[in-house]
N, C-alpha and C positions, 0 to 999 in steps of 0.2 A: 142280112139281119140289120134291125137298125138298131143303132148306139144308143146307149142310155143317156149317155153326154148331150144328145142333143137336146132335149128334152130335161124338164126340172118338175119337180113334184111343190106342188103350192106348201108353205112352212104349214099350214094348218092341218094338212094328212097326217095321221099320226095311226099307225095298227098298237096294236095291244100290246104292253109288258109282259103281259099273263101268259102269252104264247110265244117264247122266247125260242129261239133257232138252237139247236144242239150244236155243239164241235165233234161230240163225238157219235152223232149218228146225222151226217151231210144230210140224208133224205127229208129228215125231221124240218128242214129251212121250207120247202113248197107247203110240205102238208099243214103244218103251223101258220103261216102267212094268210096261206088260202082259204083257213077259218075266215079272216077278213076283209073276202075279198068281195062281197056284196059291199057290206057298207063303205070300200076304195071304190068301187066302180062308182057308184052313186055320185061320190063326191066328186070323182073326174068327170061325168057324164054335166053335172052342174056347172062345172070348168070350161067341160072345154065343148061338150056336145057329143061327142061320141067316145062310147062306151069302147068301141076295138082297140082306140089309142091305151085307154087304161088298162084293160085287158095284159095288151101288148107287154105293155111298162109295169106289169106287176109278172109276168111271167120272166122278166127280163130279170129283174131284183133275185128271184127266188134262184133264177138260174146259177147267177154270181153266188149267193152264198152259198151256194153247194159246192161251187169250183173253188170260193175259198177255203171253206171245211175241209175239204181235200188236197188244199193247198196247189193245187192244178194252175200254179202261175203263166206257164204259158198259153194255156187256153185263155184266162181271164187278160192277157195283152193285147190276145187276137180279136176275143169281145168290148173290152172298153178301151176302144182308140182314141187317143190323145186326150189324155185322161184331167179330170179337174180333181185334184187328189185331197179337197178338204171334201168335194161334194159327195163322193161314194160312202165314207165312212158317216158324213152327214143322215143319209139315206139308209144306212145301215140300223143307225142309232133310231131314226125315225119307226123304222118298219119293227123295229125290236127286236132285232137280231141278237143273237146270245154274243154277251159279253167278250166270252173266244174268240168267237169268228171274227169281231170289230177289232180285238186288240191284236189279233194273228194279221189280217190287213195291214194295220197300223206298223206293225213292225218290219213287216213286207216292201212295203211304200216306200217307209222312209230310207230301208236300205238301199233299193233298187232303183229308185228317182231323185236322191241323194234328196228328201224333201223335210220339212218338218212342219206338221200340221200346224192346225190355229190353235189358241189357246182355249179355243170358244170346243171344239172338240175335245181337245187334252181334257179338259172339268167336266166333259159329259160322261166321256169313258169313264175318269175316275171314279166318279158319283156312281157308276152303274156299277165295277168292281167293286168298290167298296160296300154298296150293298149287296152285293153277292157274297161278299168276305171272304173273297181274295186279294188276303193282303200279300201278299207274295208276290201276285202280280202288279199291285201298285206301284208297290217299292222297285219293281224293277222299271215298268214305266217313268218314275220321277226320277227315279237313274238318269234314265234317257233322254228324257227334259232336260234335267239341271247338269248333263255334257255337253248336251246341245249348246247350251246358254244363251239363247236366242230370246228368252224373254225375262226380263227382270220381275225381283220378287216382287216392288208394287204390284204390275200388271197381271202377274199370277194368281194374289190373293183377292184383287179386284173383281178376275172373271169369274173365279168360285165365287166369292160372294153373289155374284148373280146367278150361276146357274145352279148354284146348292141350293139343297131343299132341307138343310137342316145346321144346326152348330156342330151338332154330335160327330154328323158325317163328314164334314170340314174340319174338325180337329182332328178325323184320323188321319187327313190325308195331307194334312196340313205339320202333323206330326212326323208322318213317314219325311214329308220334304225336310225339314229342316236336319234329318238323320240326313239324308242324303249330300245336302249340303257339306255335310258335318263329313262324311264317309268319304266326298269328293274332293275334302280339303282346301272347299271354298268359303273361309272362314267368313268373311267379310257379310258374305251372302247369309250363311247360317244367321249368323248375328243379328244380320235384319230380320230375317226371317220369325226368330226368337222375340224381337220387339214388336213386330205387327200382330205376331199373333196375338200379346196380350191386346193390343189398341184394337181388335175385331172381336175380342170374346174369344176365340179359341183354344182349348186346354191340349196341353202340352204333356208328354209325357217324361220319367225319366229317364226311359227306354233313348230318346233321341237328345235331351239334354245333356248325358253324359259324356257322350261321344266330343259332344260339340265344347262342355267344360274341358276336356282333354285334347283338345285341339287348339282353345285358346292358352293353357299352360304352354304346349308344345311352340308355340308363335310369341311366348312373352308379354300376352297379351294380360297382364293384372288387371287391367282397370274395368275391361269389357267382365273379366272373370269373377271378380267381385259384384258386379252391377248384374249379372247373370243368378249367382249363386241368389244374393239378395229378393232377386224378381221370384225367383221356384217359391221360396218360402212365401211369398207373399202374393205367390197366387195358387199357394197349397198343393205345389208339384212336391208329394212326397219325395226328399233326398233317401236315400240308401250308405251304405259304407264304401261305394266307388265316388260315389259322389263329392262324401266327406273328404276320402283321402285322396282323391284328384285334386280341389282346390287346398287343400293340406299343402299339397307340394307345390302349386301352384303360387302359395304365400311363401315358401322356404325361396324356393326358387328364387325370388322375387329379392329374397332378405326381410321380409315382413314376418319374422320368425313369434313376435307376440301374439301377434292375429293369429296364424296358424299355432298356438297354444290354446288359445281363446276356442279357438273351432274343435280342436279335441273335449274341451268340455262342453260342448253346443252337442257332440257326439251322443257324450253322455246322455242329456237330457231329453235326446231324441230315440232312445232307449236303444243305442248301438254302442257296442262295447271297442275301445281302439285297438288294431290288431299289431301282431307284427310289422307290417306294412305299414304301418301308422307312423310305430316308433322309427321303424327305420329311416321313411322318408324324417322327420322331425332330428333325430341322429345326422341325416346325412347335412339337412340345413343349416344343423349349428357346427358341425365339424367343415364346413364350407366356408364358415362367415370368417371376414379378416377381421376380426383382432383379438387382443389377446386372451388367453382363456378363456378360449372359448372350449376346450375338452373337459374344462370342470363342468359345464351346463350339460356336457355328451355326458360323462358319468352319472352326474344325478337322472338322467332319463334314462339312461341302462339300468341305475338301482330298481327305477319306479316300475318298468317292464319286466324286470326280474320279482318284484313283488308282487304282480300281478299275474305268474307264472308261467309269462311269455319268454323263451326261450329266445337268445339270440342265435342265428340261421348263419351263413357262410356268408351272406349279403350283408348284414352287420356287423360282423370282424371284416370286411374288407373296408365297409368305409369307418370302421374306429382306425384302424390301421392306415388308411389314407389321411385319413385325419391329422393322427399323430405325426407321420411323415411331413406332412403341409406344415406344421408346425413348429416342423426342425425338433419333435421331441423322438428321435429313432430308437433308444431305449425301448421309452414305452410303446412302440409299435411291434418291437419286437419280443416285449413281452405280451400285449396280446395276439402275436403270432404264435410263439409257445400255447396259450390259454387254449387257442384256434385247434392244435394238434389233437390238446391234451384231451379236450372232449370230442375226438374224434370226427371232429370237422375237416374236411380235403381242403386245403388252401389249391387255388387258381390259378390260371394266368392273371386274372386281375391283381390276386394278391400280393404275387410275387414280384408286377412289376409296380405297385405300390412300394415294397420294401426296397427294390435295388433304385429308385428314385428318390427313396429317402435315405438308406445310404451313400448314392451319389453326392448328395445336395450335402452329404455330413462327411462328403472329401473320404469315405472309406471304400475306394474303388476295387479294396481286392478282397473286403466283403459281399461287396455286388457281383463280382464275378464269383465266388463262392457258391453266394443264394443262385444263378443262372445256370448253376452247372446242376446243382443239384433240384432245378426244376428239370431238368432235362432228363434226371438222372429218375425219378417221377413221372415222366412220358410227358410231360406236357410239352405241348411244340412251343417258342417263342414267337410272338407275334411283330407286327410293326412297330406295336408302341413299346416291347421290350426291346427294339435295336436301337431304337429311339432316344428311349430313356438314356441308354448305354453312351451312344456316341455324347448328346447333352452332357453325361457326367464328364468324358474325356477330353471333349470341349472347352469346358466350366474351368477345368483342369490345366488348358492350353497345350494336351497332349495329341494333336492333333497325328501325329503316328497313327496309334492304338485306335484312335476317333474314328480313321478312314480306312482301316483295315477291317472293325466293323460295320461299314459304311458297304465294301465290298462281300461281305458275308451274307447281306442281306439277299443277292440273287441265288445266291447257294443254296439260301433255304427255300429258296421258289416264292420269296418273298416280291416286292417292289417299292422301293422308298417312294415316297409321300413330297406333299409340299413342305411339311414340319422337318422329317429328313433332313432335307435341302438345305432348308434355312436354319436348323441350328449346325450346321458344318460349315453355312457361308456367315454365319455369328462369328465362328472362331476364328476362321480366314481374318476377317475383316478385325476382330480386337487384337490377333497377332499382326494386324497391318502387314497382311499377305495378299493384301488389292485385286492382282494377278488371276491366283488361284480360285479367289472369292467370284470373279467375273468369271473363268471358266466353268466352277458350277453353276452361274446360272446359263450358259449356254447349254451345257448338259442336259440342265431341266428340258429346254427345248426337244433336245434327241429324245430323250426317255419319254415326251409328251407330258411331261409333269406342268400344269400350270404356275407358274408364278402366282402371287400374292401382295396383295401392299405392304405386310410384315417383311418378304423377300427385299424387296426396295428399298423400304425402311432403313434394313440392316443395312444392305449398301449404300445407301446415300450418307448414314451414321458411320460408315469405313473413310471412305474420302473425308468428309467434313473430318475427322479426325485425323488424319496424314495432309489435310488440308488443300484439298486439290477440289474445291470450288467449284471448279468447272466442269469437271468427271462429277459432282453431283449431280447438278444442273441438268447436263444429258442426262441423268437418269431417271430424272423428275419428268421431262418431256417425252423420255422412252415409256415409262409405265404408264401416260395419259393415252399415249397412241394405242395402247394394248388394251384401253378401256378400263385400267384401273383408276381411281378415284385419290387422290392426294387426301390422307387423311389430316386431324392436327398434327399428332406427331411428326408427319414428314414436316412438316412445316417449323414444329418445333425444331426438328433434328439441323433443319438449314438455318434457322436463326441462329443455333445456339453456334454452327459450324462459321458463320459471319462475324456474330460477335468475340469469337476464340481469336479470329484473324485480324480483331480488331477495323471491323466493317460494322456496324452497329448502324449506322446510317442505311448502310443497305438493307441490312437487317428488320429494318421499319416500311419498307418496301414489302415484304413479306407478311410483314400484319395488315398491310393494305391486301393482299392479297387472298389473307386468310377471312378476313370479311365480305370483299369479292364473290368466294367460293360458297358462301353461305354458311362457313364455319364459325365458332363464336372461341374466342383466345383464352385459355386458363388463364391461373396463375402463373403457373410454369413460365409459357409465354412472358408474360411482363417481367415476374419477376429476374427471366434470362436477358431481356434487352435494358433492366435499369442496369445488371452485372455488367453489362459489356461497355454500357456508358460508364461506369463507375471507373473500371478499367483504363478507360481511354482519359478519364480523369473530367468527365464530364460530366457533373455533380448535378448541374442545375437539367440538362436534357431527361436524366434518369427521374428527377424528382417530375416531370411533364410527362412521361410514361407512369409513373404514378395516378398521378391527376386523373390520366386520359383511364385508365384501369378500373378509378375510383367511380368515372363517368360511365364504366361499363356496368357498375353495378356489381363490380369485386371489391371487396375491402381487404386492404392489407392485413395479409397475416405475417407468421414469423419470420419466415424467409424474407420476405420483402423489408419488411425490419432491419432484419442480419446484415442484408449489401447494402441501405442506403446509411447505414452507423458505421460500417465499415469504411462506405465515402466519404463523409464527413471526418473522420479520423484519418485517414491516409491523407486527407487536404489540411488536416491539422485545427478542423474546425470539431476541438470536444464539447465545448458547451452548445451547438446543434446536436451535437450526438447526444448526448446527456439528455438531451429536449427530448429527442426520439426514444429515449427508454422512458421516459416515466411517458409518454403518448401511449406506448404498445401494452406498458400494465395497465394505465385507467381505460384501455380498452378490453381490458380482461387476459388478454391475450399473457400465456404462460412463456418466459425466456427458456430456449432448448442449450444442448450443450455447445453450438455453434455460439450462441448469445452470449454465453459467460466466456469462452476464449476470446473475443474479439473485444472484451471489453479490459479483459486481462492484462493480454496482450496490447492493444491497440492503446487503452486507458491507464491503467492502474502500473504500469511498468513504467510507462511515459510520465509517472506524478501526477495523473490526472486523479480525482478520487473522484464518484460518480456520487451523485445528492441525490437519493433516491431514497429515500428513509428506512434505510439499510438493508431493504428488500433485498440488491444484488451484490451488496458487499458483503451481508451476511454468505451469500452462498462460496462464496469468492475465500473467505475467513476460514470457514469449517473446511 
């Protein structure tokens, strides 16, 4: 037999759409073709001159689809030797073979030749599924594309645009992809995807939009997810109430808690009413935010959900309760744990270890072991984060006993401590300046295969730098680079501050060279720790050039920074500098803390100095 390979069909042959090939009757591929096989012959006869060859080459075609319909792969390996794997499917699609047949190849191909078609094919199939409307089948095809990733979104939307034959049928498939994107967690690509379409005309649905606004919340991505949200409305992608309460949380998330106020009434106006879900997320954003009362904003939105006849769920007594906790008010957390009961709500694991972390945090650790027995006592099992929580509280505590007893309980329960584990056990080592112990768990972590952490590190290079052993930091800074972790600022704080303690401040400016190096940009913190250590060392005018240099960075002094250079100036016995620097830090608006009125007290007003400030701080100093 001769190979179809060898031989190519002129791009101009074309058989009929109208007599498409069945999948599910193989026979239907010869009888259907061979409708047109006078007006093939004719055109090969023009070609090439004889009719046999055409002949030949159209019994060949018909034969193959039948062995594909039947999926008969190994006969069709033995028939098309050394195969051109975009040309069969090419020929497929030419001759009008049903949609099946081309896509059952297609899937065939690329698994068993490890290949992946042209894109010039991928938009031909699609176009043809899609007009059959099989969408089911597309979507699983652009699956298959966009794992592939062999071709970028430009040159995707490029080739439809050439071989589509309409907008309609390009936004569905154009839709499906940007889901898939979205489905495959390839946010970046979605994103594009999501922008091109509008720059070609193609409509979008909210079928694939959602996904993809839920995937940029999950990544922290605000600013794509605002400029996303924005685009739907303004190319009249009807939103829905997943839509709404996606970027809802999206803005909590974020701490953009107005905006996502603002969009609960955009809800409204889009004639969706805000559900549970709504308030909860909105709840869980302000009982999240640091500062303070912030649970009177969570009340007034419990009252407004309760007037509206929405029912708070076991998901909003955990996070009022988390709330509370976070806020060191345990009382009230544990009154609406009672409340929880009272209306016959089952408190959780979550909930429970909400409460024994805000008992922890409020030093009543034989309350927390109370609430643990009597979740147990409840069937609920404890989880990681309840031994967690536990050991942190005994920790906090410096009862390092009790801390590692249940430290050891945790395999008991068929549990496995964590990297959090770890490092709040080597927290407490290391602030009881137990060096020793603290470097054996982190060897341990090794045994157990628990990864380390740059928090792990952290903690230990903040052990040393406080027992002052400089040098045991250092190794540990160049151990945690070799393991691929990344020096964050904080380490870098934690060595400055462990330099300047030791009265190394010089060296300690080393370190901000190196934190600029790294690509990292220096807090306040930073500065304000290395004017301390100058100040310390009695080195008034070096701390005030770390100023400068601070000021150069585009930080202005705040209070702290204030607090140590008045502090300088008074320990060198220069008050009327210091005096200068307090009315500087009012006409900058800037409010004196309680550090600011002791040092002036102290430092001032004890020594007979009386501060000229038009009574601003003497007034506070008087009362």
């Amino acid at each position: 037999m001769i190979c179809l390979y060898r031989f190519q069909f002129p791009k101009q042959i074309h058989l009929s759409k109208k007599t498409p090939v069945s999948a599910s009757d193989p026979s239907c591929g010869a009888r259907c073709c061979l409708k047109n096989h006078v007006s093939l012959l004719s055109t090969l006869e023009s070609i090439s001159g004889d009719p046999t060859l055409g002949e030949f080459k159209l019994v060949n075609i018909q034969h193959i689809i039948v062995l594909i319909a039947k999926q008969h792969w190994s006969e069709l390996k033995r028939v098309v030797a050394e195969p051109n794997h975009n040309l069969l499917p090419k020929l497929l699609l030419d001759c009008g073979a049903d949609s099946e047949v081309i896509l059952r190849y297609f899937t065939w191909s690329e698994k068993e030749y490890s290949v992946c078609h042209s894109l010039e094919l991928y938009s031909r199939l699609l176009q043809l599924l899609a007009h059959s409307k099989k969408y089911g089948r597309i979507r699983a095809l652009l699956h298959r594309l966009v794992k592939n990733g062999e071709y970028s979104v430009s040159s995707i939307f490029h080739t439809l645009s050439i071989w589509g034959d309409g907008v309609c049928v390009n936004s569905i498939i154009i839709d499906m992809l940007v889901l898939a994107y979205a489905q495959s967690l390839k946010i970046e690509f979605a994103f594009e995807a999501f922008k091109r379409a509008g720059d070609y005309g193609f409509r979008l649905s909210v079928l694939s939009c959602n996904p993809m606004l839920n995937l940029l919340v999950k990544n922290n991505k605000v600013g794509h997810l605002e400029y996303v949200f924005k685009e739907m409305i303004k190319r009249r992608i009807q939103p829905n109430a997943i839509t709404f309460n996606t970027v809802i949380n999206g803005f909590c998330k974020a701490g953009m808690l107005q905006k996502a106020e603002d969009l609960v009434e955009d809800m409204k106006v889009w004639g969706l009413s805000p559900s549970r879900l709504t308030y909860n997320t909105l709840i869980n954003g302000y009982s999240k935010m640091g500062r303070p009362g912030k649970m009177y904003k969570v009340d007034t939105l419990l009252k407004e959900m309760l007037s509206k006849k929405i029912f708070p769920n076991e998901i909003t007594f955990n996070i009022l309760i988390d709330g509370f906790c976070k806020d060191d008010n345990i009382n009230a957390a544990m009154k609406v744990f009672r409340e929880m009961q009272q209306k016959n709500l089952k408190p959780n694991v979550v909930t429970y270890n909400a409460l024994i972390n805000g008992l922890g945090r409020d030093g009543k650790l034989d309350e927390a072991l109370t609430l643990s027995d009597e979740m147990l006592d409840l069937g609920l099992k404890p989880n990681i984060v309840t031994f967690n929580t536990l050991i942190n509280s005994f920790s906090k505590k410096k009862m390092l006993k009790e801390a590692k007893e249940w430290f050891v309980a945790i395999t008991k329960q068929g549990l496995a401590p964590n990297v959090i584990t770890f490092n709040c056990l080597i927290d407490a080592y290391c602030k009881s300046d137990r060096m020793d112990e603290a470097i054996e768990l982190l060897g341990l972590m090794s045994e157990r295969l628990v990864s380390s952490n740059v928090s792990t590190y952290n903690t230990l290079i903040a052990g040393f730098c406080r027992v002052r052993k400089m040098e045991e930091a250092t190794k540990l800074l160049v151990e945690m680079q070799t393991k691929g972790l990344k020096a964050d600022l904080i380490t870098y704080n934690i060595l400055i501050d462990g330099l300047c303690s030791k009265g190394e401040s010089r060296k300690a400016v080393r370190i901000l060279e190196e934190i600029f190096e790294r690509g990292l940009s220096p807090n306040h913190l930073t500065y304000n720790t290395l004017m301390d250590g100058y100040i310390k060392e009695g080195n008034v005018r070096a701390a005030l050039n770390v100023r400068a240099r601070m000021e150069k960075d585009g930080k202005r002094a705040n209070i702290v920074t204030y607090n140590v250079l008045i502090k300088g100036f008074c320990t060198k016995g220069k008050l009327e500098e210091a005096n200068g620097l307090l009315n500087e830090l009012l006409e900058k608006g800037l409010i004196p803390n309680k550090t600011t009125y002791q040092i002036v007290k102290e430092e001032m007003m004890e020594k007979g100095f009386l501060p000229d400030i038009d009574g601003h701080l003497y007034n506070g100093f008087v009362s």
